[in-house]
NUBABA-213696 format. One record per residue (C-alpha): residue in one letter; x, y, z. Coordinates in steps of 0.5 Angstrom, whole numbers, plus 500, padded with zeros to 3 digits. Each point is the difference from the previous one (the first is absolute). Example, Ala and Ser with C-alpha at 12.3 -4.5 7.8 and 13.67 -1.06 7.14 Angstrom:
REM residues 2
a525491516;s502507498;
REM end
This chain:
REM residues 360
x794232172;x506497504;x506504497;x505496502;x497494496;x495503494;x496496495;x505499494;x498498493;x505496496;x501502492;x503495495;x505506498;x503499507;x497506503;x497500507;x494506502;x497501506;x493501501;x498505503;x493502504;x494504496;x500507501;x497502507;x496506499;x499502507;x507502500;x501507499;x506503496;x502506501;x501504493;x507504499;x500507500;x500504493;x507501499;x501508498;x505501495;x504506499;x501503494;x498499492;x501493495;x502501492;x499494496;x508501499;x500498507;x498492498;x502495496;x496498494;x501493498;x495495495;x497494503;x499494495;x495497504;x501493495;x507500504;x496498506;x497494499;x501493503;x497493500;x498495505;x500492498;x493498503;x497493500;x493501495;x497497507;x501507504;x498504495;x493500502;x503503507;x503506498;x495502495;x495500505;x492499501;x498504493;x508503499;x499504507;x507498502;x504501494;x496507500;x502502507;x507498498;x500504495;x497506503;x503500506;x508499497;x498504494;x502494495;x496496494;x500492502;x500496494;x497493501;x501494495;x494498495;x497493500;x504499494;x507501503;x499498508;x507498502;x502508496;x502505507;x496505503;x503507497;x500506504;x502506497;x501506505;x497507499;x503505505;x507497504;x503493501;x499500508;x493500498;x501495494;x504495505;x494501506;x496498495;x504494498;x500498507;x494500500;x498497495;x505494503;x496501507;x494498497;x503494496;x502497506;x494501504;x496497494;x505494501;x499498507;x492499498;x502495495;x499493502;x508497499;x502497494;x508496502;x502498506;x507497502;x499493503;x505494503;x496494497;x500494506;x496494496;x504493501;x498493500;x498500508;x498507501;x495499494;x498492504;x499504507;x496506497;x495495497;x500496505;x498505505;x494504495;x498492499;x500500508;x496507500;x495498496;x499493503;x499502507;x493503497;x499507503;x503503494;x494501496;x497504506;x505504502;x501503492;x505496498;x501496493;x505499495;x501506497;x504503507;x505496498;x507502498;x501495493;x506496503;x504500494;x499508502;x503501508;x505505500;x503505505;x498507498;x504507501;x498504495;x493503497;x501504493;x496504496;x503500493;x496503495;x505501494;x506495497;x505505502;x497499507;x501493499;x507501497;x502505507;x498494504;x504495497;x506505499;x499500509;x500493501;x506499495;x504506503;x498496507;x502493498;x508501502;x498502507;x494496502;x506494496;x505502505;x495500506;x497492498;x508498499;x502494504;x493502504;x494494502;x494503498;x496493501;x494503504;x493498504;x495501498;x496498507;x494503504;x493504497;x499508502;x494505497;x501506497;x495503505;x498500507;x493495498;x501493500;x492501498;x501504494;x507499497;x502502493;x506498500;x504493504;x507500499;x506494501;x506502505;x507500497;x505498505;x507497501;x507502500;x499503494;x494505502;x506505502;x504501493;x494499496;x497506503;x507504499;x498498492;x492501500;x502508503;x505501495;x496499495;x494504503;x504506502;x503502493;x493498497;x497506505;x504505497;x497499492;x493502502;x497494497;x500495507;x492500502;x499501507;x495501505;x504501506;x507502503;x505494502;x507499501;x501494498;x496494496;x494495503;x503494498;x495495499;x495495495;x494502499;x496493499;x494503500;x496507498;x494502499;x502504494;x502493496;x492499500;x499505495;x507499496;x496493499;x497503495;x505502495;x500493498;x493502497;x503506495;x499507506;x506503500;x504502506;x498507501;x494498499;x500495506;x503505505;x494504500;x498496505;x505498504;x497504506;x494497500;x500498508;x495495499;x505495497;x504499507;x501493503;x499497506;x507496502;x498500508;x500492499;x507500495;x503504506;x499495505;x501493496;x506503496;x503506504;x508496500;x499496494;x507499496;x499501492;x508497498;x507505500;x501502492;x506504498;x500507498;x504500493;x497504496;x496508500;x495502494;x497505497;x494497500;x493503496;x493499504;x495497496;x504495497;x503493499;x505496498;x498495496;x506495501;x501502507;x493502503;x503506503;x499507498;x503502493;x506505502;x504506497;x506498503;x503495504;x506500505;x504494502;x504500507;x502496504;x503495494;x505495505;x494498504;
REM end
């Protein structure tokens, strides 16, 4: 472990733990010698006081979702909990999911936090392996970009290697649907929701002040892959430039910096700023087709990882690598919810929506 830069885990109360390596038991600690002590103790020489082990008792808000994490295969987590912090944990019924886990303390209140804590820890371990649920997005579709992405998927199809290269329609975006991502989220509760909501709200003067006056009219122009092989490629992203790339980029690590300190950003990997750019198509996008068909979401993430749905955009690469899709103008920041559709606008449903930038 880098001690100048560890591991650090996020918890929505605001905490930050660092995560420490296992126990190396190849390190030998030399044991403290027996202290000898002179002279003889009474029981006047301590002070006698009563313990109301129900003073001791805290609750934890968990998503009924996350339950399962902190009860463990066959309740072994809950019990090692119990046991090594000298509590009694007490989940929630079938009957009352949204109640709190209950934990009462048996023995000190350092043990009863180190137990909470715990408990806490395990939450968001279990968090991070739950597929999002939100994410916060610039929509970008206007009447040119919307003309020149059609176009340009009509161009894709009628060169006529699509078929053997693993490409059909349901890799594309829908085009009422485009938009610039700067936030995954897992929220797994209403008031987790609600917490989002409030950010984005208590954001909307800054990122106001930061739009004002400002052109945040931009390109979208040029194609990229996510990984190194144009053969087998999951994703294929659109370019965002233009004078505006510069404070558009201010907006977007604004908005993510202050979602990375509530514990419910979705991450696999440490960045210091967001990759701007649209996504066009994705491998992921073929399993999301099947929503229409009644699967829920969750269901469909299973088979995100499935490297066998990767296509091959060699040819794309090579016909439309400088191909300009239109300026759109940034105006807007939802808080939008994955699997859904807006039937009055085709685009995501949202929880929330900003709007910036009104002079332009």
């Amino acid at each position: 472990m880098d001690v100048l830069s560890p591991e650090l885990l996020y918890l929505p109360n605001g905490a930050v733990y660092r995560i420490n390596p296992s126990f190396d038991p190849s390190i030998s600690i030399k044991p403290m010698e027996d202290t000898q002590f002179e002279g003889t103790l009474s029981k006047d020489d301590f002070e006698t006081c009563r313990v109301d082990f129900n003073d001791m008792k805290q609750t934890i808000e968990c998503p009924p979702l996350l339950l399962k994490y902190v009860i463990g295969k066959k309740g072994e987590k809950k019990r090692e909990i119990e046991q090594e912090t000298k509590t009694r944990i007490t989940i929630p019924d079938r009957e009352s999911p949204d109640d709190p886990i209950v934990v009462q303390g048996l023995s000190s209140a350092e043990l009863l936090n180190s137990a909470i804590t715990r408990i806490q820890m395990t939450m968001e371990r279990g968090r991070s392996k739950e597929p999002f649920t939100h994410f916060v997005s610039l929509p970008i579709a206007n009447d040119e970009i919307l003309e020149t992405f059609n176009s340009f998927k009509d161009s894709v199809f009628s060169t006529g290697f699509a078929k053997s290269r693993r490409i059909d329609e349901s890799l594309f975006q829908k085009p009422q649907k485009l938009h610039l991502t700067v936030a995954t989220l897992t929220l797994l509760h209403k008031r987790e929701i609600k917490e989002a909501v409030e950010i984005l709200n208590n954001l909307h003067g800054e990122l106001s002040a930061l739009a004002e006056g400002a052109n945040l009219q931009c390109n979208l122009k040029g194609l990229e892959i996510m990984n190194d092989d144009p053969s087998s490629v999951d994703v294929l992203y659109a370019k965002i430039e233009g004078e505006c790339s510069t404070l558009l980029q201010v907006i977007v690590d604004t908005i993510y910096e202050r979602f990375s300190q509530t514990g419910y950003l979705q991450t696999s990997f440490d960045r210091e700023s967001v990759k701007m750019h649209v996504t066009l198509m994705n491998k992921r996008f073929r399993n999301e087709r099947v929503t229409q068909s009644g699967i829920s979401g969750l269901e469909e993430t299973m088979t995100e990882g499935n490297n066998d749905d990767t296509f091959d955009v060699r040819e794309v690469l090579e016909k439309f690598s400088h191909h300009d899709f239109g300026k759109f103008l940034v105006s807007q920041i939802h808080l939008s919810q994955r699997y859904s559709t807006n039937t009055k606008t085709g685009y995501y449903s949202d929880s929330c929506v900003l709007t910036i930038n009104k002079t332009n």
